[in-house]
C-alpha positions in Angstrom: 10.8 11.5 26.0 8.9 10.6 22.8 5.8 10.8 24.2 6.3 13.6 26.3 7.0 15.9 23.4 4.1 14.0 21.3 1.7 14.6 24.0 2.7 18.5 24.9 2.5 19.2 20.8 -1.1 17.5 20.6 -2.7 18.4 23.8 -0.6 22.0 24.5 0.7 23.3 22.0 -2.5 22.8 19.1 -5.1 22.1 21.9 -6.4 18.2 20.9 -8.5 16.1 23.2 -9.7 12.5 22.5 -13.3 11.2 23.4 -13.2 7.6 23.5 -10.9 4.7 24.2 -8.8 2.9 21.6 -10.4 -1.3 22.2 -7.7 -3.6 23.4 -8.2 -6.0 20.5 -5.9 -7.7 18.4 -7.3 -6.9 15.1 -9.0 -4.5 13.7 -9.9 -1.6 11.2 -10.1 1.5 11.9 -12.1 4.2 9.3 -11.2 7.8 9.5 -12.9 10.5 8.0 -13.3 13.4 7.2 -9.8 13.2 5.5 -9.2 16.9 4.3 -5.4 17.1 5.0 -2.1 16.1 5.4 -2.2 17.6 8.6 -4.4 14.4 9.9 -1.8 12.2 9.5 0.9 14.1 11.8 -2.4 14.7 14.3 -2.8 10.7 14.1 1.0 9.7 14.5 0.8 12.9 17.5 -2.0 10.3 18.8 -0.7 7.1 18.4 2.4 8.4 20.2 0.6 8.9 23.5 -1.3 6.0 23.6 0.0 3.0 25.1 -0.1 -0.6 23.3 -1.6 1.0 20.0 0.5 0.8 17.3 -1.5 1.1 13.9 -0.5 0.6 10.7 -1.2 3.6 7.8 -1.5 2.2 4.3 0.1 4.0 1.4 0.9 3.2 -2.1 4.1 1.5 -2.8 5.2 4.3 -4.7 6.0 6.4 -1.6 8.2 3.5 0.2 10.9 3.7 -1.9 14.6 5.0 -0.6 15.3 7.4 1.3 12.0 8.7 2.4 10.3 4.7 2.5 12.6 4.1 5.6 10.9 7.3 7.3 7.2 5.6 6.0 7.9 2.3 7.3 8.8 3.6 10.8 6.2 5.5 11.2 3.9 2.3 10.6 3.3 2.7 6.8 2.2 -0.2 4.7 2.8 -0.2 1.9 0.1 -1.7 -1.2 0.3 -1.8 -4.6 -2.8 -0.1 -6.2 -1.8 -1.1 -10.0 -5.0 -2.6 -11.6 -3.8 -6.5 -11.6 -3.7 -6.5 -7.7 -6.6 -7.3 -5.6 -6.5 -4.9 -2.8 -9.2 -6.1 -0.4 -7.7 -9.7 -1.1 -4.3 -8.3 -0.3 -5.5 -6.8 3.3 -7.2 -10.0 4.2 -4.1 -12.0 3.8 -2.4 -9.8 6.0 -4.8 -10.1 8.4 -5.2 -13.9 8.6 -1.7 -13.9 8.7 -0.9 -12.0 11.4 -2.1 -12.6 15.3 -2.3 -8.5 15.9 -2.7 -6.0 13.2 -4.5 -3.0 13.0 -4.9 -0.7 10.5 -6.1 2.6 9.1 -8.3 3.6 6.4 -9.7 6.8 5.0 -13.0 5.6 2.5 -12.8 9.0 0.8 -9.5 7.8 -0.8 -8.5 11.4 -1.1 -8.2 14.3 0.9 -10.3 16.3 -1.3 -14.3 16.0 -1.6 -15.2 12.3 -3.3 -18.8 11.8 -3.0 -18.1 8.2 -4.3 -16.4 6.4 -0.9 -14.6 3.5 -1.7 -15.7 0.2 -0.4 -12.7 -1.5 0.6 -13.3 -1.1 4.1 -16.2 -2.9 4.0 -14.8 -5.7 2.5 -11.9 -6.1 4.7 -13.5 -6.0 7.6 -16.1 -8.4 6.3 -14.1 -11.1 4.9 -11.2 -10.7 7.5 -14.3 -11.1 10.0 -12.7 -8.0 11.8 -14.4 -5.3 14.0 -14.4 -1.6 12.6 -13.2 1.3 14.4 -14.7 4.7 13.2 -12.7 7.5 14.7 -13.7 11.4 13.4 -11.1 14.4 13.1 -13.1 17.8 14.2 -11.0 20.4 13.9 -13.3 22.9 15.0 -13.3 21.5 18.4 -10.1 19.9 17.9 -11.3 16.4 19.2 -10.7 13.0 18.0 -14.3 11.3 18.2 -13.2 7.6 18.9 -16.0 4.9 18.5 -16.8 1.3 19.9 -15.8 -1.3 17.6 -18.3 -3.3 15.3 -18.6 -5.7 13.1 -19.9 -5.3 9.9 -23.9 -6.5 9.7 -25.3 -4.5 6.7 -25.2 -4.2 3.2 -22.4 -2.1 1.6 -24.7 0.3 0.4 -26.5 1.0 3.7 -23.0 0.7 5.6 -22.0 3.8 3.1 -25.1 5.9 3.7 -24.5 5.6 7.3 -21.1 6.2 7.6 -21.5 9.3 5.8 -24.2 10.6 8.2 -22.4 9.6 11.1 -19.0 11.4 9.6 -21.0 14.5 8.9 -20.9 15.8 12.4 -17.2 16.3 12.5 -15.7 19.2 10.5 -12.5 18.7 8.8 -9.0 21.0 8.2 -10.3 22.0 5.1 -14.2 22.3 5.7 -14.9 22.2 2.3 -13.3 18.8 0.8 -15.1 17.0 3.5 -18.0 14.6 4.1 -21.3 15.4 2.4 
């Protein structure tokens, strides 16, 4: 019934397509951008709803898991991390990975949903140290299409990984045009 409703709101009722197939992998990381919007999370739970065997996990500071509204976050596949300064966040990740047979999870490298020229570089090192495959997947609201890619692993420096990430993210056009990749 779930997914019914899930898939007449995404598809129906707002008019979303995918292009692309989710991989049937175990692990890995999947980068979303441009992130310009609350609204890309309920389009991504809409999504994950649908889809059969894909249940990724959404990280969010620890802040936001706390009662009543953490219960709602946790079933919904939040994750909660602790940002503070005295925590090693990429470190933190990796553990989780090694330590589970299947996870996947979600990551927006702008860190914000407004413009940050500055990506963080997290993502890069998770998926390099947890020796995982990244998934870029692109919300363009224009044409209301989720852009999902093939996975791979990462092969480059950070820097270069950035710059073409960036270019590759610039095609899609985010809920808020204006706070998104440049």
């Amino acid at each position: 019934m779930i997914k019914r409703i899930s898939r007449w709101l995404f598809e129906d009722v707002w008019g979303w397509k995918v292009s692309g197939v989710m991989p049937k992998l175990p692990k890995y990381l999947i980068v979303v951008a441009p992130h310009t919007s609350n609204w890309d999370f309920l389009v991504g739970l809409l999504y994950r709803a649908i889809t059969d065997d894909f249940n990724p996990k959404y990280i969010g500071k620890k802040e936001l898991f706390v009662w009543p509204i953490g219960y709602l976050f946790r079933a919904l596949g939040g994750f909660p991390v602790e940002r503070s300064k005295n925590t090693n966040f990429v470190d933190t990740m990796v553990s989780v990975y090694n330590s589970n047979e299947e996870f996947i999870t979600t990551i927006t490298p702008e860190g914000t949903r407004k413009f940050n020229d500055k990506w963080k570089t997290g993502f890069y090192y998770i998926a390099q140290k947890a020796n995982v495959p990244v998934v870029k997947i692109g919300f363009d609201y224009t044409k209301k299409v989720i852009e999902i890619n093939e996975p791979q692993f990462i092969t480059k420096g950070v820097e270069e990984i950035i710059m073409e990430y960036k270019e590759y993210f610039k095609q899609f056009e985010g809920k808020n045009p204006k706070d998104g990749v440049r």
